[in-house]
N, C-alpha and C positions, 0 to 999 in steps of 0.2 A: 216749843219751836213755833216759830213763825208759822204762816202757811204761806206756801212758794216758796221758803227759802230750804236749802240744801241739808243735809246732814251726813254725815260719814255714817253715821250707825243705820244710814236706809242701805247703804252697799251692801250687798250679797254678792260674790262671783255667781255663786252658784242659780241665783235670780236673775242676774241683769247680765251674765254673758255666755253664750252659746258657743259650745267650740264647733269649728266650721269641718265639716267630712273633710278626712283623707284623701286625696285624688291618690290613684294608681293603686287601690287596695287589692290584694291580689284574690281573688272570685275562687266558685269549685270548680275542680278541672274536669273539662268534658271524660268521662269515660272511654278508657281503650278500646277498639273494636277493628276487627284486623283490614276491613275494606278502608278503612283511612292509612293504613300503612303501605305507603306506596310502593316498598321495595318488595314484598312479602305479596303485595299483588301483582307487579312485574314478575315473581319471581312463580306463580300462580298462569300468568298469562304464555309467559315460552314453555311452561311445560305443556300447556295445554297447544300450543302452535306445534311445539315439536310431536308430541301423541299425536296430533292429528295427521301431520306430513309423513309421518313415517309409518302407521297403518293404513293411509291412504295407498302408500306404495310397492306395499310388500301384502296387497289384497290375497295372493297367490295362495302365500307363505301363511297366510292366517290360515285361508280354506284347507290348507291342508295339514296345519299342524291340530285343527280340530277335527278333521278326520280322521289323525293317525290317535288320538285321542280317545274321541267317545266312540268312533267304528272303526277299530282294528283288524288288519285281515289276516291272516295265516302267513301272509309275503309280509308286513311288517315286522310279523315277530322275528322272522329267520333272517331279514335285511334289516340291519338298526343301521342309520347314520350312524356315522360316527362325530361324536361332540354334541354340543347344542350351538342352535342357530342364533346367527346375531343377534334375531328379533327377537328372539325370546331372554339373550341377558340385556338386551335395552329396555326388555320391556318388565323385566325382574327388578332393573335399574329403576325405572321411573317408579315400582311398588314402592321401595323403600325411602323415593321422593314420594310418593302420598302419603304413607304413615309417619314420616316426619312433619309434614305440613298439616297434618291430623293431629298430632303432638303439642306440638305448637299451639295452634288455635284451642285446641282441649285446655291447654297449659293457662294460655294466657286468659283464657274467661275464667277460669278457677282465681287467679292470682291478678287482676289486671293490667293484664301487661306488662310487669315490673319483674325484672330479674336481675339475679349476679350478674348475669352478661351484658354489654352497654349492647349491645349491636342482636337485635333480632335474627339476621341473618344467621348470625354464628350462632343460637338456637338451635333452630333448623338442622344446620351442618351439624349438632351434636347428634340431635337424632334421628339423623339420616345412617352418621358413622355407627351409631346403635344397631338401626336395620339393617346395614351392610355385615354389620362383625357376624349378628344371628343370623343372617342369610348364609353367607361363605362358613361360618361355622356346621350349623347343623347340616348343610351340602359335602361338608368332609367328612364327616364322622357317618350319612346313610352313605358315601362311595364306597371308605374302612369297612363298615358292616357287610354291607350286599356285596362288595367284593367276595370276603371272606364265606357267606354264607351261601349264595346262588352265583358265583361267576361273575365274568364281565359283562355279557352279553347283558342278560337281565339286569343289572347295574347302569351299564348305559340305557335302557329302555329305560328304565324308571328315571335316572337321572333327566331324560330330556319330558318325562310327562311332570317331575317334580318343579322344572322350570315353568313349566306351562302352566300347571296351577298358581304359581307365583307371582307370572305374566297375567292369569285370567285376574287375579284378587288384586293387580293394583287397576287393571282397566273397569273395575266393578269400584271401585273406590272413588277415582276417578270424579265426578259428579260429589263427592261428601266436604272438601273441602271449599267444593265453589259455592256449592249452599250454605255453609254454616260463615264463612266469610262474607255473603251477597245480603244474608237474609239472618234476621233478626229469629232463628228458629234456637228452641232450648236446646240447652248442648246436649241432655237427656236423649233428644231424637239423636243426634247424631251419634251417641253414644249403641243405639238400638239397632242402627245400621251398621256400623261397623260388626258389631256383634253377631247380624245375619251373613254379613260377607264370610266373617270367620269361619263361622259354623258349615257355611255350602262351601268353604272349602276345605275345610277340614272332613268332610264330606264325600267329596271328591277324592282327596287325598286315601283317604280306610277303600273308597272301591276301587282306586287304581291300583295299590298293594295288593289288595287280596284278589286281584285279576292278575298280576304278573307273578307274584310269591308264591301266594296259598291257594291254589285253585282247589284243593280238596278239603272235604270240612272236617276230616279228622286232625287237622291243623287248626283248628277255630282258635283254644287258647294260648297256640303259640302265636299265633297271628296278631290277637291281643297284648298280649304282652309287648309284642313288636312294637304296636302302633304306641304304646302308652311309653315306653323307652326313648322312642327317636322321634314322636310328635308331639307329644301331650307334656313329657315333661320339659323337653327345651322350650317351650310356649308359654308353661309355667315360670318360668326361670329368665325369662325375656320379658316376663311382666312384670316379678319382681326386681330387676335390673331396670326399668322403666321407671317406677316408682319411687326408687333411691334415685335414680339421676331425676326426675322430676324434684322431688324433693330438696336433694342440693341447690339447684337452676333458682328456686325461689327465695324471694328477700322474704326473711322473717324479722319483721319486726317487735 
């Protein structure tokens, strides 16, 4: 061959043509994190508006549901209200909004973000309806019991310090889902926290029983038993029901 002049057997595609980039190739996708989800932090911000507006208001009601509480007098015991107070099933209400929104967030950094349900909201809503069934549940079964075994009276006592614990554990919560949604902290911590809330109230709960029930210590392991029957095991039993519904909620791929 000439020199300058052409040949087919100099072609290569593979030499002399470059395939030119894809435009609109699709990237990796930013990772889930729940402060970009704006429903689920509106839905974060009115609970925390309405908390705020409604123990601002009932200042009264708080002072004295924590003194019929941790200092109880002799005219408490023998005058019980009767029922529990608003504030205390609104304030039972919004627990079972925190450990849903604590669910949730738990859920979704485990799995990110992705589940059978299109709609985060209706998440939430399941395990809220979760909190709610074990709340109104184990609330009927100590009324059935303490009816049967100490009267009404003390049944109503308990029932309204049983709400108050309920009430204290979700306003201690309270602060766990704005940090773990705000701030880039390991779920582990949030994991630790919850687990101190549990524990001081479950806490609270073994000395409010054994101040209304069992004030004599020849009752010690009936007292026991008590507690691991109607607190310890619905607790158990509400974590493995947690678990299984967690479990379904997630896309397995």
């Amino acid at each position: 061959m000439v020199d300058g002049e052409f040949s087919l057997k100099d072609y290569s595609p593979s030499t002399h043509l470059s395939v030119p980039p894809v435009a609109g190739e699709v990237g990796t996708p930013r990772p889930y994190h729940v402060r970009h989800d704006d429903v689920v932090m509106l839905l974060l911000v009115a609970c925390s508006v309405l908390l705020v507006v409604v123990i601002g208001r009932s200042m009264r009601t708080v002072k004295n549901h924590f003194k019929e509480f941790f200092f109880p007098s002799a005219a408490d015991d023998n005058d019980v209200p009767s029922g529990v107070s608003p504030l205390l099933s609104f304030l039972s209400a919004m627990t079972c909004v925190m450990v849903a929104l604590c669910s949730f967030i738990y859920s979704s950094s485990e799995q990110g973000g992705t589940f059978v349900v299109s709609s985060n909201l209706a998440v939430v809503a399941i395990f809220f309806a979760l909190s709610v069934a074990y709340l109104l549940l184990k609330g009927a079964v100590y009324g059935m019991v303490n009816t049967v075994l100490f009267g009404g009276k003390k049944t109503l006592q308990w029932s309204r310090a049983f709400f108050f614990i309920t009430a204290l554990e979700g306003v201690l919560l309270f602060p766990l889902p704005w940090v773990m949604a705000c701030f880039r902290i390991p779920v582990q911590n949030g994991i630790y926290y919850f687990t101190f809330i549990l524990f001081l109230c479950k806490t609270l709960t073994f000395y409010k029983g054994w101040s209304i029930f069992f004030r004599q210590k020849i009752f010690l392991l009936q007292f026991f038993l008590y507690f691991c029957a109607l607190e310890l095991a619905p607790l158990l039993a509400f974590g493995g029901v947690w678990l299984i519904l967690a479990h379904f909620l997630k896309v397995n791929f």
